[in-house]
C-alpha positions as CSV (number, residue, x, y, z in Angstrom):
1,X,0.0,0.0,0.0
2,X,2.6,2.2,0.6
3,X,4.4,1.7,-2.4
4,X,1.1,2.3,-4.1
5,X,1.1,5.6,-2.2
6,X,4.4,6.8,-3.2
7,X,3.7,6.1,-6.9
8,X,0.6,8.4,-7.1
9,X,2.5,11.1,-4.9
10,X,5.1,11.0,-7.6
11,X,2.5,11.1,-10.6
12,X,0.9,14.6,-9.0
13,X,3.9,15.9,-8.2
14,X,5.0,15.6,-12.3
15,X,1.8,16.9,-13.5
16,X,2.3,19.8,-11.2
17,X,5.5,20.4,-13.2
18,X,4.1,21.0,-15.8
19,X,3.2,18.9,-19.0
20,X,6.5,18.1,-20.4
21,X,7.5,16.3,-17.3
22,X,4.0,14.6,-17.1
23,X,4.4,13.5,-20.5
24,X,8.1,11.9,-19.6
25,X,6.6,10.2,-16.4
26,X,3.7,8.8,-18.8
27,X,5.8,6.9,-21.3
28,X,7.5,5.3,-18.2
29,X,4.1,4.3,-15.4
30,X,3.5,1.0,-17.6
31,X,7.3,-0.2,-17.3
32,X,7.0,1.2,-13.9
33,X,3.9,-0.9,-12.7
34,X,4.8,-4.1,-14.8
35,X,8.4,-4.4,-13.4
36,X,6.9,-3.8,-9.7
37,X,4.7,-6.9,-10.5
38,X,7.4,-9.0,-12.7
39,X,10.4,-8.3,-12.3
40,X,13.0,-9.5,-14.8
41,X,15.0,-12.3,-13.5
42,X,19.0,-13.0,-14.1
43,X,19.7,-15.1,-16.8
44,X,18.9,-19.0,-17.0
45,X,19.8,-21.9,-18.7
46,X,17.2,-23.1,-21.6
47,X,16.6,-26.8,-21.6
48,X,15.8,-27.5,-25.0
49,X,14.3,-31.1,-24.8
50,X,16.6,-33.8,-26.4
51,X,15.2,-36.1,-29.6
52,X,16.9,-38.9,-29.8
53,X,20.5,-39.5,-29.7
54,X,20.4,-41.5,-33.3
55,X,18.5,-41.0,-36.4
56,X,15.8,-43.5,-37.1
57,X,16.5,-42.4,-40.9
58,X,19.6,-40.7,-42.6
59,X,18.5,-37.2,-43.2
60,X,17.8,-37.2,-46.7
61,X,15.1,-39.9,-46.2
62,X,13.3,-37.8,-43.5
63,X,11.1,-34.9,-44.1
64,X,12.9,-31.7,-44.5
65,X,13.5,-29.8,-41.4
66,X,11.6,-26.2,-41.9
67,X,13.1,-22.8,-40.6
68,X,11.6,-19.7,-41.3
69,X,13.1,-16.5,-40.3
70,X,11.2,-13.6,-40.0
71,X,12.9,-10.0,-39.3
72,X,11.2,-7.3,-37.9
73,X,10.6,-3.7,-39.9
74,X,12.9,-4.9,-42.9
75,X,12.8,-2.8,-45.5
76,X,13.3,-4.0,-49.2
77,X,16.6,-1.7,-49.2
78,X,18.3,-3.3,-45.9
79,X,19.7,-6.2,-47.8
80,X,22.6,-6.4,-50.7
81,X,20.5,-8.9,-52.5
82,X,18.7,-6.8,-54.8
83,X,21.8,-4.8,-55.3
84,X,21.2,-1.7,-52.6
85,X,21.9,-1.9,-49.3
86,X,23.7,-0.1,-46.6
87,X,25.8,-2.6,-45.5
88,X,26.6,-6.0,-47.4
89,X,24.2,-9.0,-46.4
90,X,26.0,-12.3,-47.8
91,X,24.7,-14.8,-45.9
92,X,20.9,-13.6,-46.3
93,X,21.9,-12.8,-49.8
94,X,22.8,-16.9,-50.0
95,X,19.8,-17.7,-49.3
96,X,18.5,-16.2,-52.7
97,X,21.6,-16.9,-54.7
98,X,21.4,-20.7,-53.6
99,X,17.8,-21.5,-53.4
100,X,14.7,-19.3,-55.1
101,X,13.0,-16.1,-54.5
102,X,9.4,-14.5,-55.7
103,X,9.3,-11.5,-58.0
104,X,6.4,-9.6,-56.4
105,X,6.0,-11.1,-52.8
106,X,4.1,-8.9,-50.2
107,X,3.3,-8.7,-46.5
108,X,-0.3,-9.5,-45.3
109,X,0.0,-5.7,-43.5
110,X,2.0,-2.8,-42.9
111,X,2.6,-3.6,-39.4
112,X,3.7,-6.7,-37.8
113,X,0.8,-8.5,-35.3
114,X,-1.5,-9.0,-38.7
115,X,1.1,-10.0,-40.7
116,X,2.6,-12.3,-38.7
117,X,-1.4,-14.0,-37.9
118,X,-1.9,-14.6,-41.5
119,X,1.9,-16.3,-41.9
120,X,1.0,-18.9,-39.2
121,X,-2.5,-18.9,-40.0
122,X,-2.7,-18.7,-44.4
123,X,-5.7,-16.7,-44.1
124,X,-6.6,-13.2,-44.0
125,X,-6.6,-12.0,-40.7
126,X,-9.9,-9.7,-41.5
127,X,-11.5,-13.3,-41.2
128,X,-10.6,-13.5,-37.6
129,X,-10.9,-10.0,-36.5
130,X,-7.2,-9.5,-36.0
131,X,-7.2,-6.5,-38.0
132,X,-4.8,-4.3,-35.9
133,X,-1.7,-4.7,-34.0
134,X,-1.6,-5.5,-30.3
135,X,-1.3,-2.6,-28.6
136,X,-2.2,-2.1,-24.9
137,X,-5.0,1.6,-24.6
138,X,-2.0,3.7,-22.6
139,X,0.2,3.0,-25.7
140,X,-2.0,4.5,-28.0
141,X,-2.5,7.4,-25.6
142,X,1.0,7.7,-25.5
143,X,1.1,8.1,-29.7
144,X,-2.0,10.2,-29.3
145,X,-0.6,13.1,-27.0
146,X,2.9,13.0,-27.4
147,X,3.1,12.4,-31.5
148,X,4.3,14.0,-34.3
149,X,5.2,17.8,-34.6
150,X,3.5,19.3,-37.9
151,X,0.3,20.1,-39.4
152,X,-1.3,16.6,-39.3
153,X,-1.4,15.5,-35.3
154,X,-2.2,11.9,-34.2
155,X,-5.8,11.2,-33.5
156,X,-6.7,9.2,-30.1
157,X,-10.2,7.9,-29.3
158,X,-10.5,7.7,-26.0
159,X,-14.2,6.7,-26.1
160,X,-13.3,3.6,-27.6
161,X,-11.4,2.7,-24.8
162,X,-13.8,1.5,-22.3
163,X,-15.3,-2.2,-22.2
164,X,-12.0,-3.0,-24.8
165,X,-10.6,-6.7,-24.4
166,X,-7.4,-6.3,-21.7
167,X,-4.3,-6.6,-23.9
168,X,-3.1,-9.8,-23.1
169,X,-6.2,-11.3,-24.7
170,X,-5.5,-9.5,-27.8
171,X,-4.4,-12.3,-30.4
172,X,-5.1,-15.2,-32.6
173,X,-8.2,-17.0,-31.2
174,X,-7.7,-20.3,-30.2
175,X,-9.9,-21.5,-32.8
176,X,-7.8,-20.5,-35.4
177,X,-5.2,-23.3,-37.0
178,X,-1.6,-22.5,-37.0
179,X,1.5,-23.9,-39.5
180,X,2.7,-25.6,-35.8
181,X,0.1,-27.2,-35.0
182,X,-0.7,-29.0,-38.7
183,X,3.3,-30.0,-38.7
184,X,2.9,-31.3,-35.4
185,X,0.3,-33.6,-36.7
186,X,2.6,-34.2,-39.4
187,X,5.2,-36.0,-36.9
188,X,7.6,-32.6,-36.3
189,X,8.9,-31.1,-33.3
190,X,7.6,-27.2,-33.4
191,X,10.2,-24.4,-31.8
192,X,9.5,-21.2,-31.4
193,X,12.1,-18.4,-30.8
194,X,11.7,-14.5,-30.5
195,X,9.2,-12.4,-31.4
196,X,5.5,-13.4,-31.0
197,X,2.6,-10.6,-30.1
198,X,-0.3,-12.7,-31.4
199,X,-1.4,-12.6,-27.7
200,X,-0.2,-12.9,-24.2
201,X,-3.1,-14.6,-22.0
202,X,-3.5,-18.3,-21.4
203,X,-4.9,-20.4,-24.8
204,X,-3.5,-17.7,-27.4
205,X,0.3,-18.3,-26.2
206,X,3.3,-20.1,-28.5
207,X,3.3,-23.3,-26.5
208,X,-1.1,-22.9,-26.7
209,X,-1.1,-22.5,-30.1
210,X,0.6,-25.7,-31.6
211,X,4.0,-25.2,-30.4
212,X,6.1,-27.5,-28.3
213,X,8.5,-25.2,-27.1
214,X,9.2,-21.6,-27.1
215,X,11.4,-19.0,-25.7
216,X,10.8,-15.5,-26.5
217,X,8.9,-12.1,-26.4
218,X,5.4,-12.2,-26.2
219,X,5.0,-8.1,-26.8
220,X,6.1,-5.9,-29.6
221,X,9.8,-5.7,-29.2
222,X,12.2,-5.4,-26.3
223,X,15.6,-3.6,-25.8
224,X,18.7,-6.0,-27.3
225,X,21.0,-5.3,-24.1
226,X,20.6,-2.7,-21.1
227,X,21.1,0.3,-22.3
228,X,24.3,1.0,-19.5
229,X,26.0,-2.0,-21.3
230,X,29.9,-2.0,-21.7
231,X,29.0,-3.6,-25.3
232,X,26.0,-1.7,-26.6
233,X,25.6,1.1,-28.9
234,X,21.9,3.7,-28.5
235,X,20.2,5.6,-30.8
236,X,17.3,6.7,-29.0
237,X,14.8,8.8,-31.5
238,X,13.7,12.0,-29.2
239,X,11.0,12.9,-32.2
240,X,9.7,9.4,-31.9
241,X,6.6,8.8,-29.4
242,X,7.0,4.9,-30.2
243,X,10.4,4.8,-29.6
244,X,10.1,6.2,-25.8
245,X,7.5,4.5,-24.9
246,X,10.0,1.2,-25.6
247,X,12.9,2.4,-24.0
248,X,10.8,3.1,-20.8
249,X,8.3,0.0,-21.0
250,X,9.8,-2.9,-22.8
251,X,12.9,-4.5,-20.8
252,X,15.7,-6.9,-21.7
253,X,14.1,-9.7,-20.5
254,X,12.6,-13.4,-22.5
255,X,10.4,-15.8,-21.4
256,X,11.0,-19.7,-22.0
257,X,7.4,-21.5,-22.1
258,X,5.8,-19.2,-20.1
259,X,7.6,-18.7,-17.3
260,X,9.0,-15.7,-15.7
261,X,10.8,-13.1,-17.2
262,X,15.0,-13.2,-17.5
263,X,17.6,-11.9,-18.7
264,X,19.6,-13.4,-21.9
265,X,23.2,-13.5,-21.5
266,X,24.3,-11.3,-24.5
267,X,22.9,-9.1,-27.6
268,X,19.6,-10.4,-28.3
269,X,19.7,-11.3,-32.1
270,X,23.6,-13.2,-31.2
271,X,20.7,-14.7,-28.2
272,X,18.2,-15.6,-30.5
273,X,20.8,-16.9,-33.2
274,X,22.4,-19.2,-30.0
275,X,19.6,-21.0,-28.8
276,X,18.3,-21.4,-32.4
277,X,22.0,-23.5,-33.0
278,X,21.0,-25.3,-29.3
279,X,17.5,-26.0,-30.3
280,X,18.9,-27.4,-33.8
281,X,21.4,-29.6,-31.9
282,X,18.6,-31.4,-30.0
283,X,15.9,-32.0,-32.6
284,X,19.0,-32.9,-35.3
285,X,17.8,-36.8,-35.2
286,X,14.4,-35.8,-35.9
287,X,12.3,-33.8,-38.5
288,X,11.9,-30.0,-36.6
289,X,10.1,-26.7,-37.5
290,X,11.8,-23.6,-36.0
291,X,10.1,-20.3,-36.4
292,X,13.1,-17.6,-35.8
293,X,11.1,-14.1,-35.8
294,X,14.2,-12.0,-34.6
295,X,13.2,-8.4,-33.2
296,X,15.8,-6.6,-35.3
297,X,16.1,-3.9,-37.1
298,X,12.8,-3.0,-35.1
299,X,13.5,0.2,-32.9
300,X,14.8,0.5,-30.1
301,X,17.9,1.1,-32.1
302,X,20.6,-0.9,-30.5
303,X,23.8,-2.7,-31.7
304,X,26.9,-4.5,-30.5
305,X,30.2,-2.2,-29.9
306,X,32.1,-4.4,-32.1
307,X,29.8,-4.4,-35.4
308,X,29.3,-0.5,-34.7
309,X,33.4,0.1,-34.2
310,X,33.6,-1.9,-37.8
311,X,31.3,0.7,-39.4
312,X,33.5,3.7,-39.5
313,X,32.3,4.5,-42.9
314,X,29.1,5.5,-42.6
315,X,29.1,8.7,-40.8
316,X,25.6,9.5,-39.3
317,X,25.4,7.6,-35.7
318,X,21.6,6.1,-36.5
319,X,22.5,5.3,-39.9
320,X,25.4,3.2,-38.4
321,X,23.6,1.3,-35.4
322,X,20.9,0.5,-37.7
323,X,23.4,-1.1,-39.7
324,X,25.2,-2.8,-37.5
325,X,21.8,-4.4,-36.6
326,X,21.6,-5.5,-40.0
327,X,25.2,-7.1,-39.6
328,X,23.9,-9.3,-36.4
329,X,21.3,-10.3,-39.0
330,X,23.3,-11.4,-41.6
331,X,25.4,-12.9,-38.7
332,X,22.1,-15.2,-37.7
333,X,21.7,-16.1,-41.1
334,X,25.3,-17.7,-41.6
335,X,25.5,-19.3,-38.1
336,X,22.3,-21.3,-38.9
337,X,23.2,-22.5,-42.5
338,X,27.1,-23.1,-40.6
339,X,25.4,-25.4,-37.8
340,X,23.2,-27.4,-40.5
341,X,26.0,-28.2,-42.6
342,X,28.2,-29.5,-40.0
343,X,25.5,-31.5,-38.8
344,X,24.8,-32.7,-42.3
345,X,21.5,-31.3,-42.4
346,X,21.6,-28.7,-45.0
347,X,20.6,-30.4,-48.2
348,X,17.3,-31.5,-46.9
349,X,16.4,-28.5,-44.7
350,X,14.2,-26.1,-46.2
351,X,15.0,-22.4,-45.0
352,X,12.3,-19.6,-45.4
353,X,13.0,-15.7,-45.2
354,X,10.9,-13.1,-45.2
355,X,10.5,-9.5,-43.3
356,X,6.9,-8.7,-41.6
357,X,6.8,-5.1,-43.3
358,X,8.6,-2.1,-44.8
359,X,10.9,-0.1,-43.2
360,X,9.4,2.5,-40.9
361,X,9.4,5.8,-41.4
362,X,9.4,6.8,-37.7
363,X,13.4,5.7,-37.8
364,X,14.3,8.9,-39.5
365,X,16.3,7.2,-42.0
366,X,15.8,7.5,-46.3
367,X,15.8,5.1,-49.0
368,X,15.3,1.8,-46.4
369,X,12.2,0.5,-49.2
370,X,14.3,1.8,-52.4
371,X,13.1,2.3,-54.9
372,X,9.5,1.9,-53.7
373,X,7.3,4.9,-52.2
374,X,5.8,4.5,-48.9
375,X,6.5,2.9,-45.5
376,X,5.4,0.5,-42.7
377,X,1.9,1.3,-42.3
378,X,1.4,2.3,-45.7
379,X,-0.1,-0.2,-48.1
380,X,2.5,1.8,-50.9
381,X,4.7,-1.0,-52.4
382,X,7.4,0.3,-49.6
383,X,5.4,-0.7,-46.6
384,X,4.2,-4.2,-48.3
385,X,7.7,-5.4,-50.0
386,X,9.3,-8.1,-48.4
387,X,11.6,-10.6,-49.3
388,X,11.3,-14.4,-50.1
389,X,13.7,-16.4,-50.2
390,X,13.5,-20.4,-50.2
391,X,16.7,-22.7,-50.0
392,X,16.0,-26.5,-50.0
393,X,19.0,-27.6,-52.2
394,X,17.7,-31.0,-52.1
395,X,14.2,-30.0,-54.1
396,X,15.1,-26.4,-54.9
397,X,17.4,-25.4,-58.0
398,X,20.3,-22.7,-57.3
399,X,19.0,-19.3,-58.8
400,X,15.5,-19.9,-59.3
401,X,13.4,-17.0,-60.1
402,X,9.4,-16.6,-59.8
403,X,7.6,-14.5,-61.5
404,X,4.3,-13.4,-60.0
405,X,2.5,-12.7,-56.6
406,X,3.2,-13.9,-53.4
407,X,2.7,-13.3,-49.9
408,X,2.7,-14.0,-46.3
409,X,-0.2,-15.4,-46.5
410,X,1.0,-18.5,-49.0
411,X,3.5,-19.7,-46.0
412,X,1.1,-22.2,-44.7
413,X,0.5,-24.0,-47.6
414,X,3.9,-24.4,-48.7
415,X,5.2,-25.5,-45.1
416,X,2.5,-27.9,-44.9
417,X,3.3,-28.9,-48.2
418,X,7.1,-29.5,-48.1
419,X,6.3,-31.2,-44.4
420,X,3.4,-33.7,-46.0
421,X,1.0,-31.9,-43.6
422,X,-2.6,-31.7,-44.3
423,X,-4.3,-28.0,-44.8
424,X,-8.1,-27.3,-43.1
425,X,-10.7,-28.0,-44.8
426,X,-12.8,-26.8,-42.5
427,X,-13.0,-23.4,-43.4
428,X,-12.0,-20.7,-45.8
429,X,-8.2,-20.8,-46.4
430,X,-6.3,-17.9,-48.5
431,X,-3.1,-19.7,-48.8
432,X,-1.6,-20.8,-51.9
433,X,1.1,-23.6,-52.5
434,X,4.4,-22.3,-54.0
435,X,6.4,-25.3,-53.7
436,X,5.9,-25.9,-57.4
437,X,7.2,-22.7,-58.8
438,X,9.5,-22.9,-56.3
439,X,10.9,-25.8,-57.4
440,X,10.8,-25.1,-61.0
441,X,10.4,-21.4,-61.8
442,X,7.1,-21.5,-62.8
443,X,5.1,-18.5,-62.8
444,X,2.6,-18.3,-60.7
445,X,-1.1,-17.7,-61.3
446,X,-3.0,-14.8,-61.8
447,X,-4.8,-13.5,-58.3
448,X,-6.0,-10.8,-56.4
449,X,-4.4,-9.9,-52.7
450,X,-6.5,-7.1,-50.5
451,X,-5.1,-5.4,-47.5
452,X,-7.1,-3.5,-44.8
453,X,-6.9,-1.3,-41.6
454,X,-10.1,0.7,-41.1
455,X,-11.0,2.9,-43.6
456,X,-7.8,2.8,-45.2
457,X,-7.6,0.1,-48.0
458,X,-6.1,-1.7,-50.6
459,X,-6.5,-4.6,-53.4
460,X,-3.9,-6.0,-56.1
461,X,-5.8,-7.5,-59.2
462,X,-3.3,-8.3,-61.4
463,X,-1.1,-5.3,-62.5
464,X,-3.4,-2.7,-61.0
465,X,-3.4,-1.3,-57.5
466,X,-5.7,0.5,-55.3
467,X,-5.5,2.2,-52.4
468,X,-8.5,3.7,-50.6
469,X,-8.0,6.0,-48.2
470,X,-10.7,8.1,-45.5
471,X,-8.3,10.8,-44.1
472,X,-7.8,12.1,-46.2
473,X,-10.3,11.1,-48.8
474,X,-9.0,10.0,-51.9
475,X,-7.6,6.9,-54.1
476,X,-4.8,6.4,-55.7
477,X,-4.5,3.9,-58.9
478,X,-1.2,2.5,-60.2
479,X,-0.7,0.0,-62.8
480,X,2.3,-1.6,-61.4
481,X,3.7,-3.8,-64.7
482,X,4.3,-0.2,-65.9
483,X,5.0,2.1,-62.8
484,X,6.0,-0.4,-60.2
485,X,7.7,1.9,-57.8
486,X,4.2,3.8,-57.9
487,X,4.9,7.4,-59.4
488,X,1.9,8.2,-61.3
489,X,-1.7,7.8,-59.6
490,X,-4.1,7.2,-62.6
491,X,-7.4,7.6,-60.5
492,X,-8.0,11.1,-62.6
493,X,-7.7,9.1,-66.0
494,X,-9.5,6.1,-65.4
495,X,-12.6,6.5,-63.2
496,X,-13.9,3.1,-64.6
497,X,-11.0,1.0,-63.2
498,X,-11.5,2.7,-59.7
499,X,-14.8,1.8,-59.8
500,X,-13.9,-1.9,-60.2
501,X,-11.4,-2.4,-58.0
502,X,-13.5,-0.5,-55.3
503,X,-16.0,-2.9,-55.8
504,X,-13.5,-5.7,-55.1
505,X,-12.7,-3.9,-52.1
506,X,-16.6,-3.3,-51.0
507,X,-17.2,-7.1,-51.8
508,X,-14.2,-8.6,-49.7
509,X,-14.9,-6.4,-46.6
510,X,-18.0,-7.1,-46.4
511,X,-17.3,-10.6,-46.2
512,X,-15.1,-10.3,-42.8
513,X,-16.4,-9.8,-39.4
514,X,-15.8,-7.1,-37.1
515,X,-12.0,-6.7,-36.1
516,X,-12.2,-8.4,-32.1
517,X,-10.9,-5.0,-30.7
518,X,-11.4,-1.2,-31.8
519,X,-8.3,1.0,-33.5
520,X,-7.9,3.5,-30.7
521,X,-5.2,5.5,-32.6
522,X,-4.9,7.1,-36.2
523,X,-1.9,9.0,-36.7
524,X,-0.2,10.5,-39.7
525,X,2.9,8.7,-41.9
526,X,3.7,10.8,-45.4
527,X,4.5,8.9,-48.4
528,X,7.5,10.2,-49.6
529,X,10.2,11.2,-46.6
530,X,10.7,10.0,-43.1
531,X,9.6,11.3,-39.9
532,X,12.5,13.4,-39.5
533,X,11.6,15.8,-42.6
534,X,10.2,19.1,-42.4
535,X,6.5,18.9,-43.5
536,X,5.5,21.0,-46.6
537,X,2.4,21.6,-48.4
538,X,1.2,19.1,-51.0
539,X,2.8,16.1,-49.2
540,X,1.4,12.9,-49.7
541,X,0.2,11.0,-46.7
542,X,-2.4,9.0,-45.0
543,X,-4.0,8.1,-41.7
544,X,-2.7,4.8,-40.7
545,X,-5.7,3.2,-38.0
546,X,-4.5,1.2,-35.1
């Protein structure tokens, strides 16, 4: 009680101060209150459960082992593969070079708690009301009063706060199927590692939802070390409401199958990339699927001393810890593909990698989707990009190029595929198989892909794009065979396609139920430049809903 005291003494005192100080003590009550009643542990050992100690089968004769990585905020730009970068990515580049990749592939969202529902899922998330990401109410207050300087100011509705679900039960309902659970039936050992925010309460959990072990972050991100660490490198973002509300709330800190918090023994991602080596180790004598969803580049902007000291090139001090994030990636990447070949497990292991969005625009940082237009939470080819890249070498040819469209939500099918699994039949499934072209370069079909969050919309029908947006109110049309970085909005010109594709739009939404919990939050993100750039007139932008 008297600890309870003391905290609302402190919170009066602030606001006497004045609203600045009230606004710093804000970001920091729901790290305050949640350490109180958790506090993070010291580090402990993970025992990954041991398969057997001899193979039934030689690999080759098993089913492949599956990993798919899955970065965090990625943008099309980070990585050498496609001939950009900021740093060089050779290991993730590999993965391309030595297996196959998908011309136009595409996040499920701009942000990451829908896109990574409809990976484990294969179907829209609309279907399931997961139509915006986990976010606890004081987090969108947060965005709402202490956004972005300019013209255009966040928008926070409070009076859709009361009677919302708490925030742990925001997630995948435990009705829903996921990839774990149909490889589990399949005769695989499931692993989860890193990221998951697809809910936090009892049922909508990693080890509820189809996998057998898991060690990870159950919220949006986390820091990658203390931030006093000998061996870390900050950039904090002071312009960035999103970025202090982690730095105050979400701790250095993992949980390992629901247990309490504690603290990994080094940078996260060289963490992550550890235990995924341990948990590849125990499961070698028996067919495994490891989902790897590392929290990086994701803000808070954090990297190793060693990979920032080896960075002297690059001059600005964000531009370099983002970079040296990227290099902890790449790191990931070759210690994986390193620890299957020395086990002999690298020909018949297939390895899937992917990003859950575009690069953010809140980093302050150009170019991280080039050459697309747009950013996370924008459906603009920036925000939706990702990467796929497939390596099997024992079923997928070096090189292997496929044209078409892909996306997120065509994982399920394919792992269940590769595994021999079995996909539901027992309800409506988006999810399309791309094993074959993967295998042989074969275009893929014709098809038609919609996003959504609130009012703000989007469909792909072939070539042609649509965006629909309510604040403001207007559409813009692209025909993206000819203008595929989106330059030249052909609304004006051709009112009849508009009205087609709207329709499409009208005619899938009406098809989903309501999303499970309200948007509380829309706030601003222009098309063209970061959040760092002096706002002029005629900017493009939208209202991104959360």
């Amino acid at each position: 009680m008297k600890k309870r005291w003391i905290l609302l003494g402190t919170a009066v005192v602030l606001a006497a101060a004045g609203t600045a100080a009230w606004q710093r003590y804000w970001f920091h009550l729901p790290g305050i209150v949640s350490n109180f009643r958790d506090p993070v542990q010291p580090n402990q050992p993970v025992p990954w459960a041991a398969g057997p100690d001899r193979a039934e089968t030689p690999p080759a004769q098993r089913p492949p082992n599956i990993i798919l990585i899955v970065t965090d905020d990625m943008g099309m730009n980070d990585i050498s593969a496609f001939g950009g970068g900021i740093v060089p990515t050779p290991a993730i580049d590999s993965l391309m070079t030595e297996g196959a990749s998908v011309e136009s592939f595409y996040a499920a969202n701009a942000t990451c708690s829908p896109s990574r529902a409809a990976m484990l899922t294969g179907r829209y998330p609309t279907r399931f009301g997961f139509e915006f990401t986990a976010v606890p109410p004081i987090f969108a207050e947060n965005i709402g009063h202490g956004g972005q300087l300019g013209p255009h100011r966040p928008i926070f509705h409070a009076d859709r706060v009361e009677g919302i679900m708490p925030y742990k039960d925001m997630g995948v309902p435990a009705s829903e199927i996921m990839i774990p659970e149909v490889l589990q039936q399949a005769g695989y050992r499931t692993l989860h590692i890193g990221k998951w925010h697809l809910g936090e309460a009892k049922g909508l959990r990693p080890e509820d939802q189809g996998f057998d072990e898991s060690l990870g972050i159950m919220a949006g991100g986390g820091l990658f070390l203390p931030e006093g660490a000998p061996d870390v490198v900050n950039a904090k973002l002071p312009w960035d409401p999103i970025d202090r509300f982690i730095w105050a709330n979400l701790p250095f800190a993992v949980q390992w199958n629901g247990g309490r918090r504690f603290a990994p023994d080094r940078y996260l991602t060289d963490y992550f990339t550890d235990q995924a080596v341990r948990a590849i180790d125990a499961n070698k004598n028996r067919p495994f699927f490891l989902y790897l969803a590392h929290t990086a580049p994701h803000t808070p902007l954090q990297a190793l001393k060693s990979d920032y000291d080896a960075l002297g090139h690059i001059n600005d001090h964000n531009s370099r810890v983002y970079a040296a994030m990227l290099v902890a990636l790449d790191r990931s990447v070759a210690t994986i593909k390193a620890k299957l070949q020395a086990e002999g497990l690298a020909n018949n292991t297939l390895i899937l990698f992917t990003s859950d969005n575009g690069g953010a625009w809140y980093v302050g940082m150009d170019d991280l989707n080039k050459p697309y237009r747009g950013w996370k939470a924008t459906f603009f080819e920036g925000g939706l990009r990702a990467p796929l890249f497939a390596r099997w070498p024992a079923r997928i040819p070096p090189g292997t190029q496929v044209k078409g469209v892909a996306s997120h939500l065509d994982l399920f099918a394919t792992l269940a595929a590769a595994a021999g699994g079995t996909v539901p039949a027992d309800r409506a499934m988006d999810s399309l198989d791309l094993l074959p072209a993967l295998s042989t370069g074969a275009a893929l079909p014709p098809r038609t892909i919609f996003w959504r969050s609130g009012e703000y919309r989007a469909v792909r029908a072939g070539d042609w794009k649509l965006q629909v947006s309510a604040r403001p109110s207007r559409v813009w049309l692209h025909n993206l065979a000819d203008d595929p970085t989106e330059q030249r909005d052909l609304s004006a010109a051709m009112p009849e396609k508009v009205t087609e594709l709207r329709a499409k739009i009208t005619a899938q939404a009406a098809a989903m139920p309501p999303p499970l919990w309200p948007a509380l939050i829309e706030g601003p993100v222009r098309i063209d430049v970061p959040m760092t750039a002096p706002w002029k007139d005629g900017q493009d932008l939208i209202y991104w809903s959360n």
